[in-house]
VOGU-873404 format. One record per residue (C-alpha): z, y, x; residue in one letter. Coordinates in steps of 0.25 Angstrom, whole numbers, plus 5000, padded with zeros to 4 digits. Layout:
# residues N
ZYXA
...
This chain:
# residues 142
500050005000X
499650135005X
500850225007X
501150364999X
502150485002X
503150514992X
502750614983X
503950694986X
503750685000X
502250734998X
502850864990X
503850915000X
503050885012X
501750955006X
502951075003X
503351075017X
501951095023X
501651205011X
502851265016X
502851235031X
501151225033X
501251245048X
502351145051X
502251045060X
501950895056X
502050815068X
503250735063X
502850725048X
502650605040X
502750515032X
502550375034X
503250275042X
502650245057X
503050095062X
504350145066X
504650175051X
504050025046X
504949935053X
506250005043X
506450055030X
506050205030X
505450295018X
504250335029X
503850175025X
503050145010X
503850075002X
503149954993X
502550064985X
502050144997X
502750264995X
503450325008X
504650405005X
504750515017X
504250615025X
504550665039X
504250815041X
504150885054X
505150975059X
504451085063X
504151165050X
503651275056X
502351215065X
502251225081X
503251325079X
504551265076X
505551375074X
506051395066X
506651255064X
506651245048X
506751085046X
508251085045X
508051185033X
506851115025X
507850995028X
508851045020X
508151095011X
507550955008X
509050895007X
509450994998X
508350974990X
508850814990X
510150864987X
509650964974X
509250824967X
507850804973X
507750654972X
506550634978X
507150654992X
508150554997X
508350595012X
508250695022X
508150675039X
508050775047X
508850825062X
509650705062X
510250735046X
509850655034X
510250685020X
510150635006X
510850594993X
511750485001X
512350595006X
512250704997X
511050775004X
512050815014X
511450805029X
512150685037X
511750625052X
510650545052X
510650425061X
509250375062X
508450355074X
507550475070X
508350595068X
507350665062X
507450785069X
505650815071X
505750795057X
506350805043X
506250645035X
506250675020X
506350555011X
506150524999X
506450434985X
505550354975X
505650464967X
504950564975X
503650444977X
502750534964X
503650654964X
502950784970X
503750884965X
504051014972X
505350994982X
506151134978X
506551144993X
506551294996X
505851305011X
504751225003X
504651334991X
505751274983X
506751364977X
């Protein structure tokens, strides 16, 4: 079965690019590489096909990287979790996750990747057909 990118994760990262058009994109993506195949990971498709997460590049701001606006659009993202937006179910970024197991509130994370050239975002079934617009406000929410 060919895999298929959550509708959700379509939505926020074509929201990201609309709002960051000249950010870098060296360590996006969004599909597992061998690495990923050889354990349970939502970059995988599960029997459906559907892959639940995205990896997006720090560097927001293109070549350029300053100013450093990852750990805010993180934020953002987690609090957005927390606001009752159930199509995300976690957050890893700068060697923090967060997600309803904890109350969205930010705890070490102690996988081998830290995630720190990236922001991981994963998400639930129910964001496999949902695109709605994620009201986070660096990417024109309110």
């Amino acid at each position: 079965m060919k895999p298929k990118l959550s509708h959700a994760a379509i939505q926020l990262r074509e929201q990201i690019d609309d709002a960051f058009m000249d950010r870098d994109r060296t360590s996006d993506g969004w599909i597992g590489d061998t690495r990923h195949s050889a354990r349970k990971s939502d970059h995988n498709p599960d029997h459906d096909g559907w892959v639940r997460a995205i990896d997006i590049d720090r560097d927001l701001m293109g070549k350029k990287g300053k100013p450093d606006l990852m750990p805010d659009l993180a934020d953002q993202i987690r609090l957005a979790g927390k606001g009752g937006d159930k199509r995300i179910a976690y957050i890893i970024f700068d060697g923090k996750i967060a997600s309803s197991r904890a109350r969205w509130a930010w705890r070490r994370y102690d996988g081998i990747n830290k995630h720190v050239k990236h922001m991981h975002v994963s998400f639930n079934v129910s964001g496999d057909t949902d695109r709605k617009f994620f009201n986070i406000p660096m990417l024109g929410g309110k």
